[in-house]
VEXLO-307729 format. One record per atom (N, C-alpha, C): residue number from 0; residue in one letter; chain; atom name; x, y, z. Coordinates in nm, 2 decimals, padded with zeros to 4 digits. Each point is the difference from the previous one (the first is absolute). Example, Ala and Ser with C-alpha at 12.3 -4.5 7.8 and 13.67 -1.06 7.14 Angstrom:
BEGIN
ATOM   resi   resn   chain   name        x        y        z
ATOM      0      A       A      N    01.32   -00.57    00.78
ATOM      0      A       A     CA   -00.09    00.12    00.00
ATOM      0      A       A      C    00.09    00.12    00.00
ATOM      1      S       A      N   -00.04    00.11   -00.07
ATOM      1      S       A     CA    00.09    00.11    00.00
ATOM      1      S       A      C   -00.08    00.11    00.08
//
This chain:
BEGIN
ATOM   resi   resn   chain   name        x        y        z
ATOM      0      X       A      N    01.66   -00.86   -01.00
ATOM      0      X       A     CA    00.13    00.02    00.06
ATOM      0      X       A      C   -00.02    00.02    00.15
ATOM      1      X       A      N    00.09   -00.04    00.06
ATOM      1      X       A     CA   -00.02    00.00    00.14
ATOM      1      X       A      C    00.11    00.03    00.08
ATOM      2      X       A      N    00.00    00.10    00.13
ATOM      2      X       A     CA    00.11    00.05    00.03
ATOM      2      X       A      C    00.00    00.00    00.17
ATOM      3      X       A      N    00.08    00.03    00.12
ATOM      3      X       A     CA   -00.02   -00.08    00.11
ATOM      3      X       A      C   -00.01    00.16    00.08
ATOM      4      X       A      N   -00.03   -00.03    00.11
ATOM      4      X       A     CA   -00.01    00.10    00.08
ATOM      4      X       A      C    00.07   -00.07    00.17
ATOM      5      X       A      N    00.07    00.07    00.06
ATOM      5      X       A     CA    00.07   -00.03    00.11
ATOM      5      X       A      C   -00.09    00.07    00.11
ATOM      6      X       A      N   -00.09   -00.05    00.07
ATOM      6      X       A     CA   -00.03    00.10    00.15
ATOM      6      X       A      C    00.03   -00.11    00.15
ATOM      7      X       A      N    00.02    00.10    00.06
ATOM      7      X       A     CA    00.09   -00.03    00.12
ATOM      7      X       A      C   -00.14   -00.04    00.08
ATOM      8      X       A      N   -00.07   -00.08    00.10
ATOM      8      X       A     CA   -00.10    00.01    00.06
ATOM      8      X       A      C    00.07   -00.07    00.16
ATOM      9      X       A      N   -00.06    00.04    00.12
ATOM      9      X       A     CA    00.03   -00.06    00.12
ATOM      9      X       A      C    00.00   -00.17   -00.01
ATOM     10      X       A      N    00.06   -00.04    00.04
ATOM     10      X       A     CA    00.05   -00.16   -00.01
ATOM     10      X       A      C   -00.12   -00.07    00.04
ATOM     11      X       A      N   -00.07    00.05    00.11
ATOM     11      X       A     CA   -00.11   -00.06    00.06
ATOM     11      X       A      C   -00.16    00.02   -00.09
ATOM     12      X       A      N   -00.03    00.10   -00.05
ATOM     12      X       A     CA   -00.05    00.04   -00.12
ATOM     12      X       A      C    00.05   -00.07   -00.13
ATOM     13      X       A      N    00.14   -00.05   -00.04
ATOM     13      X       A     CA    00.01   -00.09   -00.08
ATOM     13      X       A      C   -00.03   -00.14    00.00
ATOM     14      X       A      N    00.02   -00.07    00.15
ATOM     14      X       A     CA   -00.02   -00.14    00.05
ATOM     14      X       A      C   -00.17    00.00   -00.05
ATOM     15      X       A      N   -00.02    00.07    00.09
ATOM     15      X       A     CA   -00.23    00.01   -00.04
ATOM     15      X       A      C   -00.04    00.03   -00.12
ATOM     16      X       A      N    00.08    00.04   -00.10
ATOM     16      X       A     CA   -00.05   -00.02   -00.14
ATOM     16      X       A      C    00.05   -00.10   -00.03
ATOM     17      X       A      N    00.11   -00.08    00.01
ATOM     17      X       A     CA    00.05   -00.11   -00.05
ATOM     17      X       A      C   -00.09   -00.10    00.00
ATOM     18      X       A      N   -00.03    00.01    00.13
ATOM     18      X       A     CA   -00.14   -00.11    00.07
ATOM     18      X       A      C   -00.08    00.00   -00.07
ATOM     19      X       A      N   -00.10    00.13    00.00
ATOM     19      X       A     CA   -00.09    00.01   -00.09
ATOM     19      X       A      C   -00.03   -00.02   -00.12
ATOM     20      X       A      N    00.11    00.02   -00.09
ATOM     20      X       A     CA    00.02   -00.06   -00.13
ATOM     20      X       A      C   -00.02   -00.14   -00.02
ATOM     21      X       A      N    00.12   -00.06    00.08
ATOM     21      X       A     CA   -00.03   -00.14    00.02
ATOM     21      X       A      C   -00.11   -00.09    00.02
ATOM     22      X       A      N   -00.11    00.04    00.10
ATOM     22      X       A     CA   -00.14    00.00    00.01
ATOM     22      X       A      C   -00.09    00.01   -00.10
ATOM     23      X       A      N    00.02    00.11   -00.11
ATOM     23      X       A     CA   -00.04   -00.03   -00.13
ATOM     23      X       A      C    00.09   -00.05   -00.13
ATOM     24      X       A      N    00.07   -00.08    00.08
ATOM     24      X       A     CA    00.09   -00.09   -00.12
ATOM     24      X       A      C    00.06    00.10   -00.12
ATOM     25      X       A      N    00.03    00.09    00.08
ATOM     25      X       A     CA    00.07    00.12   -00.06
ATOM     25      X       A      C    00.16    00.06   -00.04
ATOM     26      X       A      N    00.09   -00.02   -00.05
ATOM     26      X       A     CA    00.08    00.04    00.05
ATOM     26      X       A      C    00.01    00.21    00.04
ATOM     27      X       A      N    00.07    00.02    00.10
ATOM     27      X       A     CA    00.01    00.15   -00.02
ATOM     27      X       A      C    00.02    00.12   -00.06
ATOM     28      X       A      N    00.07   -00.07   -00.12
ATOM     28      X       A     CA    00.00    00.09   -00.13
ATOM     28      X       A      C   -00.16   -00.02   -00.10
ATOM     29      X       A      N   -00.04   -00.08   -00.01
ATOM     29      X       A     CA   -00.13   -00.06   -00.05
ATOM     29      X       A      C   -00.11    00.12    00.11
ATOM     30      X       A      N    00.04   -00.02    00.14
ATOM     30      X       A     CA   -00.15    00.08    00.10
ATOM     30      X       A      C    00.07    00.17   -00.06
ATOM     31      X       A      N    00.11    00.01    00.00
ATOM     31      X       A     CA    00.04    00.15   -00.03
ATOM     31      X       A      C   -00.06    00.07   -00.11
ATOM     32      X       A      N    00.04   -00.10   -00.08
ATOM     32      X       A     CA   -00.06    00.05   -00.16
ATOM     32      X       A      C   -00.12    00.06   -00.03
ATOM     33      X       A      N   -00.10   -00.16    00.08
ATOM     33      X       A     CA   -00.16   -00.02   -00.02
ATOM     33      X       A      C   -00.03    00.16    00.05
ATOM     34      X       A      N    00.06    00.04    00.15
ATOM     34      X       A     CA   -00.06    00.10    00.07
ATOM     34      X       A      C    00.04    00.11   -00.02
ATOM     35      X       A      N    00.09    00.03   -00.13
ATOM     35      X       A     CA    00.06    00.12   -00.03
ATOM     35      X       A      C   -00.11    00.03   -00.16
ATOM     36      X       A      N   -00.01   -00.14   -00.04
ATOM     36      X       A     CA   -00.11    00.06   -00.15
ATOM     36      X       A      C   -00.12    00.04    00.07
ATOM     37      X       A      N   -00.06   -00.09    00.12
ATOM     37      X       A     CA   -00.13    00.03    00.05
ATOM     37      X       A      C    00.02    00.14    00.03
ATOM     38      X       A      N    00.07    00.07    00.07
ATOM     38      X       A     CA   -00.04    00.12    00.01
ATOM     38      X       A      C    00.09    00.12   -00.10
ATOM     39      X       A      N    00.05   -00.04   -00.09
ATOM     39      X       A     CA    00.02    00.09   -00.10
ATOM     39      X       A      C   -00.15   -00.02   -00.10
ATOM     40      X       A      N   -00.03   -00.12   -00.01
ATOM     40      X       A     CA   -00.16    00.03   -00.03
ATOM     40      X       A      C   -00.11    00.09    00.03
ATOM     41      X       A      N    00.00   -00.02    00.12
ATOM     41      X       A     CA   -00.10    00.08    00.13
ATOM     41      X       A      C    00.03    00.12    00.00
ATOM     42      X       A      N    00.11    00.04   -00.03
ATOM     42      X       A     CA    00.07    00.16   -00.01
ATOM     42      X       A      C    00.04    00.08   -00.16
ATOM     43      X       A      N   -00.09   -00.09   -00.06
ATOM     43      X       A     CA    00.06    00.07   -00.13
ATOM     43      X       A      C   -00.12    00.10   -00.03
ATOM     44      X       A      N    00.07    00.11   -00.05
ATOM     44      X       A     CA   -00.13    00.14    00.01
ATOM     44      X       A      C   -00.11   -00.05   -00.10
ATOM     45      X       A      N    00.11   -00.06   -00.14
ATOM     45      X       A     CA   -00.09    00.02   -00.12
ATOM     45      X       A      C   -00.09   -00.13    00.01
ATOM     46      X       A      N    00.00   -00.11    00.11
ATOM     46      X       A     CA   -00.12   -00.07   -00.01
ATOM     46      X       A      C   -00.09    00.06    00.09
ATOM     47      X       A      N    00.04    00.08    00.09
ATOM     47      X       A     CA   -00.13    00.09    00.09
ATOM     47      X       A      C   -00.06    00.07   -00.11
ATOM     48      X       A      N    00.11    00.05   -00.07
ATOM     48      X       A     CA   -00.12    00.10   -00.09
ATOM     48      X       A      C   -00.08   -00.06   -00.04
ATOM     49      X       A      N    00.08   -00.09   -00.11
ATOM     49      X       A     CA   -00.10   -00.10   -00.06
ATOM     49      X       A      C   -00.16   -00.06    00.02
ATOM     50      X       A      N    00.04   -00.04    00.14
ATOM     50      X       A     CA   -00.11   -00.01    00.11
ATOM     50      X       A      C   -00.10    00.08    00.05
ATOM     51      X       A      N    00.04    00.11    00.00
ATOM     51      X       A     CA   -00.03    00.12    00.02
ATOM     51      X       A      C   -00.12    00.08   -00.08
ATOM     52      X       A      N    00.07   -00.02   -00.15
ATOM     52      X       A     CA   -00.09    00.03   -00.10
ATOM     52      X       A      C   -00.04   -00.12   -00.06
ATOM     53      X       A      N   -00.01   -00.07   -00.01
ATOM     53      X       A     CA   -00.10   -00.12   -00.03
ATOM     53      X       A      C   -00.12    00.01    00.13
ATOM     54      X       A      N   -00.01    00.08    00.15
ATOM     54      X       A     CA   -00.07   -00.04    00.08
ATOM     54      X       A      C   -00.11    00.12   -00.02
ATOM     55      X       A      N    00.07    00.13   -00.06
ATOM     55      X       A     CA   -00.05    00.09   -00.03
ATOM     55      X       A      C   -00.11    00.03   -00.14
ATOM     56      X       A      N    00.06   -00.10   -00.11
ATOM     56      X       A     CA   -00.07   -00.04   -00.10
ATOM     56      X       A      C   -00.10   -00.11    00.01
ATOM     57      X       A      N   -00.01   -00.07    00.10
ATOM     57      X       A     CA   -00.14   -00.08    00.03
ATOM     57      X       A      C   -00.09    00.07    00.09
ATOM     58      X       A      N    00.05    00.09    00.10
ATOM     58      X       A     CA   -00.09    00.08    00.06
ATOM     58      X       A      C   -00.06    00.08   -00.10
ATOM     59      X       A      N    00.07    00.07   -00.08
ATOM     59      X       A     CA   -00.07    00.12   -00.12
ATOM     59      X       A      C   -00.11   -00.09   -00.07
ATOM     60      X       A      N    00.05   -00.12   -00.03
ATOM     60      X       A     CA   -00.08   -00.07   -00.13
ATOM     60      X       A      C   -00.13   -00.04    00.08
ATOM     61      X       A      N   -00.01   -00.04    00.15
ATOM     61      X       A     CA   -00.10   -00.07    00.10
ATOM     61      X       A      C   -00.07    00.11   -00.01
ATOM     62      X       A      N    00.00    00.14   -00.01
ATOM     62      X       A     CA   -00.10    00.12    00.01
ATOM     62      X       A      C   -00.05    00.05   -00.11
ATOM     63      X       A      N    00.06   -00.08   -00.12
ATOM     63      X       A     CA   -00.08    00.04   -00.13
ATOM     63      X       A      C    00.11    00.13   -00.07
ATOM     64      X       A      N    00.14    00.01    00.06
ATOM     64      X       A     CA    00.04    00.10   -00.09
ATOM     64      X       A      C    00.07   -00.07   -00.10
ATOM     65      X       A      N    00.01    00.08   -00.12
ATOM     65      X       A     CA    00.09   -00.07   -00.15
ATOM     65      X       A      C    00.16    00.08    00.02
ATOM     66      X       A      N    00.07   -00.08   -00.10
ATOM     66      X       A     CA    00.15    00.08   -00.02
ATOM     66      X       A      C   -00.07    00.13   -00.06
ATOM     67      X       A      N   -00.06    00.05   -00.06
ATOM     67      X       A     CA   -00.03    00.13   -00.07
ATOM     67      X       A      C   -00.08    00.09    00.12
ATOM     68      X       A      N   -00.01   -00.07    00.08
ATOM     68      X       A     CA   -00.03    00.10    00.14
ATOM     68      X       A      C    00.11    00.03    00.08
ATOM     69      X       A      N    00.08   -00.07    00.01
ATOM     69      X       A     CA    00.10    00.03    00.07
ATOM     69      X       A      C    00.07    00.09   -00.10
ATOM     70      X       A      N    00.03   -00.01   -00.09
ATOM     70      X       A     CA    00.10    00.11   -00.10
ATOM     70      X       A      C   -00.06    00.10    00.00
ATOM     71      X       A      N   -00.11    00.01   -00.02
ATOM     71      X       A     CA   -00.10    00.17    00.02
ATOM     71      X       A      C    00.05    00.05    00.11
ATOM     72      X       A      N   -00.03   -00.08    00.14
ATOM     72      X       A     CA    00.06    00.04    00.10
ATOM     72      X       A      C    00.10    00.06    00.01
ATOM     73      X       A      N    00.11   -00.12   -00.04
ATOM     73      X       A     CA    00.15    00.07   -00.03
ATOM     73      X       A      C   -00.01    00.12    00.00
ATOM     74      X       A      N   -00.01    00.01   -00.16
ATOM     74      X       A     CA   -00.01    00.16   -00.08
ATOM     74      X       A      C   -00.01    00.12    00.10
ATOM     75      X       A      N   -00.14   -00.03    00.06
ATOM     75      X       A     CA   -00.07    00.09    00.11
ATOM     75      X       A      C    00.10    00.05    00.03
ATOM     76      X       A      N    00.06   -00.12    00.10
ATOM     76      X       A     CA    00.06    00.03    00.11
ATOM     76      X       A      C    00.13    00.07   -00.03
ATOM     77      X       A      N    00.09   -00.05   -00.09
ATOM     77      X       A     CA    00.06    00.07   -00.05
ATOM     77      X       A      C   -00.01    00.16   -00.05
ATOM     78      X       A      N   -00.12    00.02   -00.05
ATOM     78      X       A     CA    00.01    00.12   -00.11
ATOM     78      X       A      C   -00.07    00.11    00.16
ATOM     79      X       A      N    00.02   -00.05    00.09
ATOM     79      X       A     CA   -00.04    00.10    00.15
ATOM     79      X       A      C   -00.14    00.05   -00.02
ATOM     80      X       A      N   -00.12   -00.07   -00.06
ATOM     80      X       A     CA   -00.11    00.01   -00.02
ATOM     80      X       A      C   -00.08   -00.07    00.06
//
């Protein structure tokens, strides 16, 4: 489903994206869209995490530690010991 959004932008700021669209054989709703999923991508937390801990689980695994190391850890750290 799809739903519209109204923003007001300076005319001259409008003319130069029109252009620019055009340039990539775009229309402006087409460059709007593209550049609103691009950075709702780029800003979504749960893919940083994601990213995040997948970056954290190849460094662990690169040093030789197991999941049953890290859970011990946990515990540890949890149980203030």
């Amino acid at each position: 489903m799809t739903s519209q959004i109204l923003v007001r932008v300076d005319k001259d700021i409008k003319d130069k994206f029109q252009r620019l669209s055009r340039f990539e054989h775009k229309s402006v709703n087409e460059k709007l869209r593209e550049l609103m999923k691009d950075y709702v991508e780029e800003h979504n937390i749960e893919n940083a995490m994601k990213g995040l801990w997948s970056e954290i689980g190849s460094s662990l695994k690169n040093k030789g530690y197991k999941a049953s190391d890290v859970e011990k850890t946990v515990r540890k750290v949890r149980s203030g010991k």
